[in-house]
PQR file with spaces between the fields and no chain letter, atoms N, CA, C, O and H, PARSE charges and radii, in Angstrom:
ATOM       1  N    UNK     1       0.824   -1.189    0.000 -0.4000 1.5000
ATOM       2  CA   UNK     1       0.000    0.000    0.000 -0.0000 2.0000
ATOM       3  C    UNK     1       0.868    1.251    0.000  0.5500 1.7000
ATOM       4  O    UNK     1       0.324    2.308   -0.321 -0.5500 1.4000
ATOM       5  N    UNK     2       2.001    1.248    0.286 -0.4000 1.5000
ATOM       6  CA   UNK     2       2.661    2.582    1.062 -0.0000 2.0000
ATOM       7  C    UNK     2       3.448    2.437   -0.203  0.5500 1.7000
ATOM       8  O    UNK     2       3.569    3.607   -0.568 -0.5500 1.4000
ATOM       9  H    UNK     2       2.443    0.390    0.547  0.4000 1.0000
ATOM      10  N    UNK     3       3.975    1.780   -0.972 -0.4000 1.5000
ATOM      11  CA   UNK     3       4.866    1.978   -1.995 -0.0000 2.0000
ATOM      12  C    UNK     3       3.709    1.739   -3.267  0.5500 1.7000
ATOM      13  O    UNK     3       4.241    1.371   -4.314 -0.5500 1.4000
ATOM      14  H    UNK     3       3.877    0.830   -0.676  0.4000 1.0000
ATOM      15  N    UNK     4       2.720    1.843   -3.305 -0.4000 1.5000
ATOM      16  CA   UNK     4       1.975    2.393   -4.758 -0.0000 2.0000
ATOM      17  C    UNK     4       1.981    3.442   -5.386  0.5500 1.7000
ATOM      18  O    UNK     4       2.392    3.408   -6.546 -0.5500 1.4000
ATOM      19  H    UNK     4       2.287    2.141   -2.454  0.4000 1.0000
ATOM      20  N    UNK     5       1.562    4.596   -4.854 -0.4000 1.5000
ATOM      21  CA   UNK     5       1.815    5.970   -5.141 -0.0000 2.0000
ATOM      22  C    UNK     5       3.596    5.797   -5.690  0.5500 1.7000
ATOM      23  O    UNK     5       4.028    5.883   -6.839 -0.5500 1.4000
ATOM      24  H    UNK     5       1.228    4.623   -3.911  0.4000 1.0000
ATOM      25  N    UNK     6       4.184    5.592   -4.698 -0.4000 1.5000
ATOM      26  CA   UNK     6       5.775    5.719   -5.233 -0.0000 2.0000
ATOM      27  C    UNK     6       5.579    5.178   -6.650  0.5500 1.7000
ATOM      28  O    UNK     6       5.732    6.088   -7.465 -0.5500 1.4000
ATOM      29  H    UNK     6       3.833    5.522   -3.765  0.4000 1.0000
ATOM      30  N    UNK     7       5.342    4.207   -7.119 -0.4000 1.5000
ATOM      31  CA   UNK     7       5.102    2.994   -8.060 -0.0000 2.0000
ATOM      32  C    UNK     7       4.618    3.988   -9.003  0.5500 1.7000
ATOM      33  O    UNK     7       5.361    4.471   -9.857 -0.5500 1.4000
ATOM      34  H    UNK     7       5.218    3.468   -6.457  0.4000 1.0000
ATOM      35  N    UNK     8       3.577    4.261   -8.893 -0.4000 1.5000
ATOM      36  CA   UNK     8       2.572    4.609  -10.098 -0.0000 2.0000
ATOM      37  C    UNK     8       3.386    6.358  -10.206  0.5500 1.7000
ATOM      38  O    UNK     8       3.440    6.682  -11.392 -0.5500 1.4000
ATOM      39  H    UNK     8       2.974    3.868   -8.199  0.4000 1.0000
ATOM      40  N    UNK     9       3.910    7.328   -9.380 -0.4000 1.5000
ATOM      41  CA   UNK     9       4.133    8.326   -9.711 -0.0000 2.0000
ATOM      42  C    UNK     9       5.619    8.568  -10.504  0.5500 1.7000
ATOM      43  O    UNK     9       6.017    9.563  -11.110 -0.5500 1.4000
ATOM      44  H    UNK     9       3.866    7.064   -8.417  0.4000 1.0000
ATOM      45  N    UNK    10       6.423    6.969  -10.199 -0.4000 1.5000
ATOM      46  CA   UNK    10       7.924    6.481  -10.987 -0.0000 2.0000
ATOM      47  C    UNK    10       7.459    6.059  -12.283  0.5500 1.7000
ATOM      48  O    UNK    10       8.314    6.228  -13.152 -0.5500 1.4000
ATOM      49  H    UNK    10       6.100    6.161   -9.707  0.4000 1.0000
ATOM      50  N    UNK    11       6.238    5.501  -12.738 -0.4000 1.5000
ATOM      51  CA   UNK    11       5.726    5.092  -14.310 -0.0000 2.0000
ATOM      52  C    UNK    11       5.718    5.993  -14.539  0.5500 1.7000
ATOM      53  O    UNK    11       6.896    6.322  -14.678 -0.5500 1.4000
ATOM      54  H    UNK    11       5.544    5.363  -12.032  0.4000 1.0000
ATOM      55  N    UNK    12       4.883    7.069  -14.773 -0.4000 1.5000
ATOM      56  CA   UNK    12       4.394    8.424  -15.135 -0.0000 2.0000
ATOM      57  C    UNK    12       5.475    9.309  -15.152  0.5500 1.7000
ATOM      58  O    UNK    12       5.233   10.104  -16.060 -0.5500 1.4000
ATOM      59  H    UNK    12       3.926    6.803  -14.659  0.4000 1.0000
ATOM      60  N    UNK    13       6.705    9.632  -14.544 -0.4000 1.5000
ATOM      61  CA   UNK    13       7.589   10.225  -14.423 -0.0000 2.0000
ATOM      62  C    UNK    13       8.562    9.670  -16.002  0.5500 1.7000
ATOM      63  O    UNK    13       8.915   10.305  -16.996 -0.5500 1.4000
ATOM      64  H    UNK    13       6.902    8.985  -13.806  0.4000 1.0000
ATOM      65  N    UNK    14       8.749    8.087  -15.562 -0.4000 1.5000
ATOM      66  CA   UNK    14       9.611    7.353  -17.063 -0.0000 2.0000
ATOM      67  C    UNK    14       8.964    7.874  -18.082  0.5500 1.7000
ATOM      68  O    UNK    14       9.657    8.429  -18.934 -0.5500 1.4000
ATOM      69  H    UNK    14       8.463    7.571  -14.755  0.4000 1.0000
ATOM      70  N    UNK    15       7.493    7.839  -18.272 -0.4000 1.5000
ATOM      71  CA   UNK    15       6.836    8.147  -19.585 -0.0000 2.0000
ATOM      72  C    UNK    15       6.843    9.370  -20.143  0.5500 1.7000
ATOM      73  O    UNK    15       6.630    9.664  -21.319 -0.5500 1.4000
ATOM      74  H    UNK    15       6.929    7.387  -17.580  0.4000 1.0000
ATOM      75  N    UNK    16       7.168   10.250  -18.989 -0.4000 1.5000
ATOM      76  CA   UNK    16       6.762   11.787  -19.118 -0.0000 2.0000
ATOM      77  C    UNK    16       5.292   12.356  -19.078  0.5500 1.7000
ATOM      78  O    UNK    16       4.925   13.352  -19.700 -0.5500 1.4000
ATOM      79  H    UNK    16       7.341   10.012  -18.033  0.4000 1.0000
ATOM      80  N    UNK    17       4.642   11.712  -18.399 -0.4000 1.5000
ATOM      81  CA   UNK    17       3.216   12.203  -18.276 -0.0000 2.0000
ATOM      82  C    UNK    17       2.727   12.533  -16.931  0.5500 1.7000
ATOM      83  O    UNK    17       1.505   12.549  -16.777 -0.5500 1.4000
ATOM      84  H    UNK    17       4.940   10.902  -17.894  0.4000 1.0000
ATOM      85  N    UNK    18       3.471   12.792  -15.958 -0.4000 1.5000
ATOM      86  CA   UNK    18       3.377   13.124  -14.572 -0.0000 2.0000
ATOM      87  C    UNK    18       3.327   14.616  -14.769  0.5500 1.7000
ATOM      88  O    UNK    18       4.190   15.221  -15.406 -0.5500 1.4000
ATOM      89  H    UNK    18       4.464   12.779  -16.083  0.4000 1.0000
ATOM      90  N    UNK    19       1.864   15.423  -13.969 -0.4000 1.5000
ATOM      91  CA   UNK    19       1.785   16.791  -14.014 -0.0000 2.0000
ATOM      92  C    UNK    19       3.276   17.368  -13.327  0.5500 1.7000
ATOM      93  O    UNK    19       4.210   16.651  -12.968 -0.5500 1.4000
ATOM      94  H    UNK    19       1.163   14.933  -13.451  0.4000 1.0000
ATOM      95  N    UNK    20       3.221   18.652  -13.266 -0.4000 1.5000
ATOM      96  CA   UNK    20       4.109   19.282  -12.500 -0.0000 2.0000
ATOM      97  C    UNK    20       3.336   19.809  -11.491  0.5500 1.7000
ATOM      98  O    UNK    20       2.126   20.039  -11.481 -0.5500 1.4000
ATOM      99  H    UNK    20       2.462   19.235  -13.557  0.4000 1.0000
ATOM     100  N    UNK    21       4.190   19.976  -10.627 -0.4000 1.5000
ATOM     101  CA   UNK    21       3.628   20.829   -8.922 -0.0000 2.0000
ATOM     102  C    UNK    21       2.952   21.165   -8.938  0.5500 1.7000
ATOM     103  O    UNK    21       2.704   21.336  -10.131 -0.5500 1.4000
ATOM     104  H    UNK    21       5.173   19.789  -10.635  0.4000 1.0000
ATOM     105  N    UNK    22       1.798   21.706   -8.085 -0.4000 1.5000
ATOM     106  CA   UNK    22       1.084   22.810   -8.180 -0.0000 2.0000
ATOM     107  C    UNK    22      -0.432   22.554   -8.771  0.5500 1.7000
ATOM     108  O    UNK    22      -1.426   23.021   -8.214 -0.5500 1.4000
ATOM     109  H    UNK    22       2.000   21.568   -7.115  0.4000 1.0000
ATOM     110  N    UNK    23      -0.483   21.819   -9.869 -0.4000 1.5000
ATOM     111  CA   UNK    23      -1.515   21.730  -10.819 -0.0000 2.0000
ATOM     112  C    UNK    23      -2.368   20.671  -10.261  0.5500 1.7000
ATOM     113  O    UNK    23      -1.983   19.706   -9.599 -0.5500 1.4000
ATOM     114  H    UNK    23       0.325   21.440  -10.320  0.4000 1.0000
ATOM     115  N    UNK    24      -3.876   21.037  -10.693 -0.4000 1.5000
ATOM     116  CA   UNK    24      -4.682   20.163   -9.963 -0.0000 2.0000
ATOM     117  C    UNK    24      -4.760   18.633  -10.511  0.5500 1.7000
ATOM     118  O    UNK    24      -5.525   17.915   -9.867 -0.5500 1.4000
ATOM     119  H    UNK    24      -4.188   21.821  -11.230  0.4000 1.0000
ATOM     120  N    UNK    25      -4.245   18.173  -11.342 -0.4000 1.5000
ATOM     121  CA   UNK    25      -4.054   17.363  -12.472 -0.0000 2.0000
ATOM     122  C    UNK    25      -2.905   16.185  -11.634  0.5500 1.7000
ATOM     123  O    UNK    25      -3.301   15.065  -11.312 -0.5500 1.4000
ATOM     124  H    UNK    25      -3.624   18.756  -11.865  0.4000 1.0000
ATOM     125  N    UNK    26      -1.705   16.579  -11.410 -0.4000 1.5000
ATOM     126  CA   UNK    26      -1.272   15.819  -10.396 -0.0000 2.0000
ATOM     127  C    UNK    26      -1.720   16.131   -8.815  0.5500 1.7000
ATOM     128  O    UNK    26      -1.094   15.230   -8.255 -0.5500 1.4000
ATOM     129  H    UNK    26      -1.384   17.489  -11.671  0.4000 1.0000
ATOM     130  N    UNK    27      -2.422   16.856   -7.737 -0.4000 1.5000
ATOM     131  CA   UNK    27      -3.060   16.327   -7.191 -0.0000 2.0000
ATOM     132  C    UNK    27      -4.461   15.193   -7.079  0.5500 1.7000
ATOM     133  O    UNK    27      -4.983   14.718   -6.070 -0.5500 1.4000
ATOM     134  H    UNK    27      -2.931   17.588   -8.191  0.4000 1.0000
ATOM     135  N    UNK    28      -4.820   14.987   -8.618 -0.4000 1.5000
ATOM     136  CA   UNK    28      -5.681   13.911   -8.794 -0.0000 2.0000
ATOM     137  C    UNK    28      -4.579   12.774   -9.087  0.5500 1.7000
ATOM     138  O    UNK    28      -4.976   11.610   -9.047 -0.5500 1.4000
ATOM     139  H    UNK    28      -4.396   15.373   -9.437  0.4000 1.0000
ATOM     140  N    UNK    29      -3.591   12.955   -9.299 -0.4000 1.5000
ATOM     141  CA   UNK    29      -2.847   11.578   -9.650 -0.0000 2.0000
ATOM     142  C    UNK    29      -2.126   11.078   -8.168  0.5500 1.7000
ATOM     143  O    UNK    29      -2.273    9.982   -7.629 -0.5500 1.4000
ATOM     144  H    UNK    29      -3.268   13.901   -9.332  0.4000 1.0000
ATOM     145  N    UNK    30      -1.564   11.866   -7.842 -0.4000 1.5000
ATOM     146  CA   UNK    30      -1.823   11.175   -6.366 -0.0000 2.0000
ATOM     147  C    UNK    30      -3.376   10.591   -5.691  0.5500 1.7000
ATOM     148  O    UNK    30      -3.517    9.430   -5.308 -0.5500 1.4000
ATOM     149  H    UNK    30      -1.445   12.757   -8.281  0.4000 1.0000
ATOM     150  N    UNK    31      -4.137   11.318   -5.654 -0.4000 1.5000
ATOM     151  CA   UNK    31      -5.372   10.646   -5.358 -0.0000 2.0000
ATOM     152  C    UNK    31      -5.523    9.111   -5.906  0.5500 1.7000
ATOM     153  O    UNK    31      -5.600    8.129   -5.167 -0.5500 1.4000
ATOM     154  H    UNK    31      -4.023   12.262   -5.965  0.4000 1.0000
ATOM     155  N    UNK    32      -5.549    9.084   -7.257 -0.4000 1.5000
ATOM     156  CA   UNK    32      -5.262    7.349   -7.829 -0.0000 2.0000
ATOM     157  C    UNK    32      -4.289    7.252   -7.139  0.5500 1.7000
ATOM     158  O    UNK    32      -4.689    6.642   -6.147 -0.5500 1.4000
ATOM     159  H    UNK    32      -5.487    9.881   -7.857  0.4000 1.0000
ATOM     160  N    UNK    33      -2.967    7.519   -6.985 -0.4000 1.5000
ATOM     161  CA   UNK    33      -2.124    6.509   -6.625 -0.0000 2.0000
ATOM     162  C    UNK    33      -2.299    5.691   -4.943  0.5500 1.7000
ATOM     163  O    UNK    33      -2.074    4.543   -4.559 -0.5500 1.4000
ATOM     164  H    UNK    33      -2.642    8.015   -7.791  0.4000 1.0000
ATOM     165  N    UNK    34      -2.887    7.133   -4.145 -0.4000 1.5000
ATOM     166  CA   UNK    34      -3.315    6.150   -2.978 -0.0000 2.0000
ATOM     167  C    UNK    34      -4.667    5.390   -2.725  0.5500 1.7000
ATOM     168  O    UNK    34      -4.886    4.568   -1.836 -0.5500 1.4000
ATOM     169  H    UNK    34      -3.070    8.065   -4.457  0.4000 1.0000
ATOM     170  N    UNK    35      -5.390    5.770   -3.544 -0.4000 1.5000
ATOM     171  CA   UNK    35      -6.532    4.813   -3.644 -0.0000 2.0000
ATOM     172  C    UNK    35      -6.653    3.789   -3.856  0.5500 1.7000
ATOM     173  O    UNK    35      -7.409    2.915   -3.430 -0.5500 1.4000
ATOM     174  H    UNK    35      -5.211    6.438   -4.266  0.4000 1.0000
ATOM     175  N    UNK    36      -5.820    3.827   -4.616 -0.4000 1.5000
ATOM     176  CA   UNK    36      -5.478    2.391   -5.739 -0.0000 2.0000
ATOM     177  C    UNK    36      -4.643    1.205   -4.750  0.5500 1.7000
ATOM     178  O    UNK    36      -4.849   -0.009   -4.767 -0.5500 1.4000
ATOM     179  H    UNK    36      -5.206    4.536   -4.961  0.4000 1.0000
ATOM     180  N    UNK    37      -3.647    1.953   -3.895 -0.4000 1.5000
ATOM     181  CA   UNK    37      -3.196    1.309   -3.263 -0.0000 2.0000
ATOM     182  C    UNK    37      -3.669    0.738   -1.838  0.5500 1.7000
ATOM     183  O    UNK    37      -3.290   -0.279   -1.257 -0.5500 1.4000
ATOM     184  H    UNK    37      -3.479    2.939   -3.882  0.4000 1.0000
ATOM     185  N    UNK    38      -4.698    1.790   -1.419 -0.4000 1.5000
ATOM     186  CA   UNK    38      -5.729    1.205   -0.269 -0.0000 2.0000
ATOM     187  C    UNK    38      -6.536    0.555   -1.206  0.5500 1.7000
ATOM     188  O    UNK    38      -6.921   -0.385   -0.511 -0.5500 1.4000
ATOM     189  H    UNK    38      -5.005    2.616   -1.891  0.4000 1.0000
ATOM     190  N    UNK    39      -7.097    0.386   -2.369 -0.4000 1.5000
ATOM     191  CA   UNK    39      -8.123   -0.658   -2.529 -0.0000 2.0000
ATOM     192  C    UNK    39      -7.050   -2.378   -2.797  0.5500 1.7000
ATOM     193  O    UNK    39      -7.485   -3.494   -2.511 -0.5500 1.4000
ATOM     194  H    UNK    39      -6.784    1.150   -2.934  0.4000 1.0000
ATOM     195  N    UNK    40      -5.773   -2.113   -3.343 -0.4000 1.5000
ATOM     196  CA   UNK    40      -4.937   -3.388   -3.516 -0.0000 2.0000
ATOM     197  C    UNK    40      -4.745   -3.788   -1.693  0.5500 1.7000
ATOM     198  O    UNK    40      -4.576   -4.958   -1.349 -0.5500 1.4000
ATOM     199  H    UNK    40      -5.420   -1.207   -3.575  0.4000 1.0000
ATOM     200  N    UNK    41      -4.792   -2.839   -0.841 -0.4000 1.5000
ATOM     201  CA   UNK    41      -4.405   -3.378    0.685 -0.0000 2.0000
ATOM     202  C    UNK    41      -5.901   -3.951    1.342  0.5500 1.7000
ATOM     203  O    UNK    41      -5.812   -4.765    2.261 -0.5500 1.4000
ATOM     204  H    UNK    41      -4.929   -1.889   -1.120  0.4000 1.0000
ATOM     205  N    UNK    42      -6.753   -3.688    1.050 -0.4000 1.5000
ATOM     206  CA   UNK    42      -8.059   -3.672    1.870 -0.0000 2.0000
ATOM     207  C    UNK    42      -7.936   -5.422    1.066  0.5500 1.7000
ATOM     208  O    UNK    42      -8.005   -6.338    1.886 -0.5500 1.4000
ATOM     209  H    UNK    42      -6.826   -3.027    0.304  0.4000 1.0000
ATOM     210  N    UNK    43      -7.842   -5.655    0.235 -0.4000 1.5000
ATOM     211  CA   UNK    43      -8.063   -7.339    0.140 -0.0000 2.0000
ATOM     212  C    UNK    43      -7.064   -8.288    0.823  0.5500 1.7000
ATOM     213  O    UNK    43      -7.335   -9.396    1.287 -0.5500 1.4000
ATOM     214  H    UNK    43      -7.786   -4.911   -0.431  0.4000 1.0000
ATOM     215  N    UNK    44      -5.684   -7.586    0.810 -0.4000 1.5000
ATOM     216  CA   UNK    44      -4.908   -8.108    1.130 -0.0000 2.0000
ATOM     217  C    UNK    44      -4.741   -8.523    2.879  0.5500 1.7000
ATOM     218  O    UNK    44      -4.188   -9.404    3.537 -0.5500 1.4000
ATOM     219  H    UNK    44      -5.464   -6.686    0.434  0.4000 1.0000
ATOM     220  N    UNK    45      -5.527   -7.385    3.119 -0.4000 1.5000
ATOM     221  CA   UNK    45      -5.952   -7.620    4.438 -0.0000 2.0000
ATOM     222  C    UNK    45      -6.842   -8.561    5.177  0.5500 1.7000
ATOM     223  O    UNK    45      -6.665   -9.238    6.190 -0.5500 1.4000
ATOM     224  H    UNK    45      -5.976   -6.670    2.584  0.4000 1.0000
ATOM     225  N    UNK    46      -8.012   -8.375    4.238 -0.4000 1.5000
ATOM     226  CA   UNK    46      -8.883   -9.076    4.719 -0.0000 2.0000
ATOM     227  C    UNK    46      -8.678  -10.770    4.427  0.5500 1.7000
ATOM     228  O    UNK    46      -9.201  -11.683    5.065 -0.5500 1.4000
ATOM     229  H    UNK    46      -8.156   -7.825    3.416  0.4000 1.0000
ATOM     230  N    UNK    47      -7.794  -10.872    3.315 -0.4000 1.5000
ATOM     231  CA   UNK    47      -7.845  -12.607    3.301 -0.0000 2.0000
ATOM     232  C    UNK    47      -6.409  -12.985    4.448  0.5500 1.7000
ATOM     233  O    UNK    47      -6.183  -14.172    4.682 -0.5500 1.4000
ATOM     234  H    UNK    47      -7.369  -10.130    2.797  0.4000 1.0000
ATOM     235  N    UNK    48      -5.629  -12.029    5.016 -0.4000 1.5000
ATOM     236  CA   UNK    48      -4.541  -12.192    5.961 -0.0000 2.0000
ATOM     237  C    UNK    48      -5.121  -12.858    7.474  0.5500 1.7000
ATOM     238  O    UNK    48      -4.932  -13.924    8.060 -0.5500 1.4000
ATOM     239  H    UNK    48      -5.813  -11.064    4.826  0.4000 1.0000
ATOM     240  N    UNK    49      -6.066  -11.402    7.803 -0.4000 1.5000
ATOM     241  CA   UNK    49      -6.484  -11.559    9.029 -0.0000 2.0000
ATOM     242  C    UNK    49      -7.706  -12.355    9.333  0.5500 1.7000
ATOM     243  O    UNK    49      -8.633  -11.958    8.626 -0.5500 1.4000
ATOM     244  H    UNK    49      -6.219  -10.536    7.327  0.4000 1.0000
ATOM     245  N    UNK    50      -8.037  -13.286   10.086 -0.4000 1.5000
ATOM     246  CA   UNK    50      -9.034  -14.273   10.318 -0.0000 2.0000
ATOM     247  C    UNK    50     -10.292  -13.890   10.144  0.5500 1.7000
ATOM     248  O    UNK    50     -10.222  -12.892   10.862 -0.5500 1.4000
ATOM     249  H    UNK    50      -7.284  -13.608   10.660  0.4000 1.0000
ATOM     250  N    UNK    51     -11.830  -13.886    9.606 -0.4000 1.5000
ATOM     251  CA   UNK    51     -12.867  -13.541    9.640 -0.0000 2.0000
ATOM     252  C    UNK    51     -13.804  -14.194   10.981  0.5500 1.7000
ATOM     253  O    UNK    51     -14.810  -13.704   11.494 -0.5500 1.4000
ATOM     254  H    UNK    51     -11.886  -14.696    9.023  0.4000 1.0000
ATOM     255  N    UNK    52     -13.087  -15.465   11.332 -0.4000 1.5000
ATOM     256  CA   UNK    52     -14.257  -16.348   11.774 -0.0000 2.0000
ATOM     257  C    UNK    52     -12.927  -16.489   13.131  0.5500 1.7000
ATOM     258  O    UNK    52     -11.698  -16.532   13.062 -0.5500 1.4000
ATOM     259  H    UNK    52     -12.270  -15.863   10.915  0.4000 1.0000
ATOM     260  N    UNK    53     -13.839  -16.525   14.230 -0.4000 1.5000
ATOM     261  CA   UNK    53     -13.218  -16.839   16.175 -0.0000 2.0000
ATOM     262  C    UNK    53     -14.296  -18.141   16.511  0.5500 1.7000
ATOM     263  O    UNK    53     -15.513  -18.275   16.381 -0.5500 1.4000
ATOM     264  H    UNK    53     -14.837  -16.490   14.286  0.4000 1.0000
ATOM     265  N    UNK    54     -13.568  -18.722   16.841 -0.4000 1.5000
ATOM     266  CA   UNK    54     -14.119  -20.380   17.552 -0.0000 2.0000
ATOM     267  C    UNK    54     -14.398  -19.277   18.794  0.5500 1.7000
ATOM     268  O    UNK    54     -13.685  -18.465   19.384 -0.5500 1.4000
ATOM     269  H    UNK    54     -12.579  -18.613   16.946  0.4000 1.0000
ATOM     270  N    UNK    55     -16.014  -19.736   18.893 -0.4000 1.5000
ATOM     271  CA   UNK    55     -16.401  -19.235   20.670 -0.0000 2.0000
ATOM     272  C    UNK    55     -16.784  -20.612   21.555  0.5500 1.7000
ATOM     273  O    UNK    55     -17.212  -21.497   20.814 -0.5500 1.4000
ATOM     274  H    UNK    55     -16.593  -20.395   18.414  0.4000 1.0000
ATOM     275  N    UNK    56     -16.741  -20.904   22.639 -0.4000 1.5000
ATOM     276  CA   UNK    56     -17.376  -21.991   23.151 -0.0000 2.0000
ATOM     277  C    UNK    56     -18.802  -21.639   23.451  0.5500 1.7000
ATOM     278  O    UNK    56     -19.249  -20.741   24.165 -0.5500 1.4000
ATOM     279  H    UNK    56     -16.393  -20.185   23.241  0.4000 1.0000
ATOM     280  N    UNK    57     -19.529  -22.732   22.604 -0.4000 1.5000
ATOM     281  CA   UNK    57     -21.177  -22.593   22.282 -0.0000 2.0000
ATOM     282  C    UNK    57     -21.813  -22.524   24.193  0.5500 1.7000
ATOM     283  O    UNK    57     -22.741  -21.789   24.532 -0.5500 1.4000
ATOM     284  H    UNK    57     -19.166  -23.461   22.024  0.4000 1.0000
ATOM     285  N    UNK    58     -21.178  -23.299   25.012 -0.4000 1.5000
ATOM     286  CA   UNK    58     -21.526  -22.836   26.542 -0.0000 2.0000
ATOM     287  C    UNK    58     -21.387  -21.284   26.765  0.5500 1.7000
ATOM     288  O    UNK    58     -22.266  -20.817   27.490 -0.5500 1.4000
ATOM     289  H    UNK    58     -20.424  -23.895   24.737  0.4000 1.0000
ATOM     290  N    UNK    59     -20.767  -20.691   26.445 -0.4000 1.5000
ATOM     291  CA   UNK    59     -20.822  -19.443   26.604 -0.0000 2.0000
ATOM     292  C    UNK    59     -21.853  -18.461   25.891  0.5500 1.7000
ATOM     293  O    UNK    59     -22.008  -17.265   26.134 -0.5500 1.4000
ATOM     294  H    UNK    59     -20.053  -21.070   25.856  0.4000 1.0000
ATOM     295  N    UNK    60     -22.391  -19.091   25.138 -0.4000 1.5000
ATOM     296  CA   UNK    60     -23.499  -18.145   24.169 -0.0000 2.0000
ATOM     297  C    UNK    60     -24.509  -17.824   24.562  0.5500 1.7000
ATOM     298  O    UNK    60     -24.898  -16.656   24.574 -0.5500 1.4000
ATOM     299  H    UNK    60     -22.265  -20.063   24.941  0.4000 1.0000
ATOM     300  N    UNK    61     -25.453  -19.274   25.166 -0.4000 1.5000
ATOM     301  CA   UNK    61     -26.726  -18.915   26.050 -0.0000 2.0000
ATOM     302  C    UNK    61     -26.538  -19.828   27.147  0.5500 1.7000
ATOM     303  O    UNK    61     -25.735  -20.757   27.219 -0.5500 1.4000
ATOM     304  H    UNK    61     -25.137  -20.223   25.157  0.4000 1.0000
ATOM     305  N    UNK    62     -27.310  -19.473   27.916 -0.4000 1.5000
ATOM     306  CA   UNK    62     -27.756  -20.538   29.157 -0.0000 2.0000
ATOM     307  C    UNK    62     -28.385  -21.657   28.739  0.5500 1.7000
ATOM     308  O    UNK    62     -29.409  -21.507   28.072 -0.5500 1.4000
ATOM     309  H    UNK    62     -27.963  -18.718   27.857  0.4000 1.0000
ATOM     310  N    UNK    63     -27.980  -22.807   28.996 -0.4000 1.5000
ATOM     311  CA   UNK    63     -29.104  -24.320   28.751 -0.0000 2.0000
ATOM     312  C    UNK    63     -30.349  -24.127   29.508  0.5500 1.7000
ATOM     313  O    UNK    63     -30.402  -23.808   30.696 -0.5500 1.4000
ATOM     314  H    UNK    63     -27.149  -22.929   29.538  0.4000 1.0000
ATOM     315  N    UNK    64     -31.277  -24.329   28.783 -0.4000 1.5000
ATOM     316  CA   UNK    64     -32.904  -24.514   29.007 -0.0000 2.0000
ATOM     317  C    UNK    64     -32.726  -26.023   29.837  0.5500 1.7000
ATOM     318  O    UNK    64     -33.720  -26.624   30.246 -0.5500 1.4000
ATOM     319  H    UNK    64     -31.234  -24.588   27.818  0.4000 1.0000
């Protein structure tokens, strides 16, 4: 996530199509570049970290 922007603003730079300073044109290209890279982290996350916790079913309700 943290090295996308780097990534995508080093393509654009090789090609020559990276705005210059100032212009609202590369503040939208940063915008893609960290978006892009929180939407590549938000999956990466979620299949990392566990969805599902074993609870012990005694603990859930009281037996009738």
């Amino acid at each position: 996530m943290f090295f996308t922007p780097l990534l995508f603003n080093a393509m654009l730079t090789k090609v020559g199509m990276l705005p210059p300073l100032g212009n609202k044109m590369r503040i939208l290209t940063e915008i893609v570049g960290v978006g892009s890279g929180l939407y590549l982290a938000m999956g990466l996350n979620c299949s990392i970290y566990p969805q599902i916790v074993p609870i012990d079913v005694s603990k859930l309700e009281p037996e009738i």
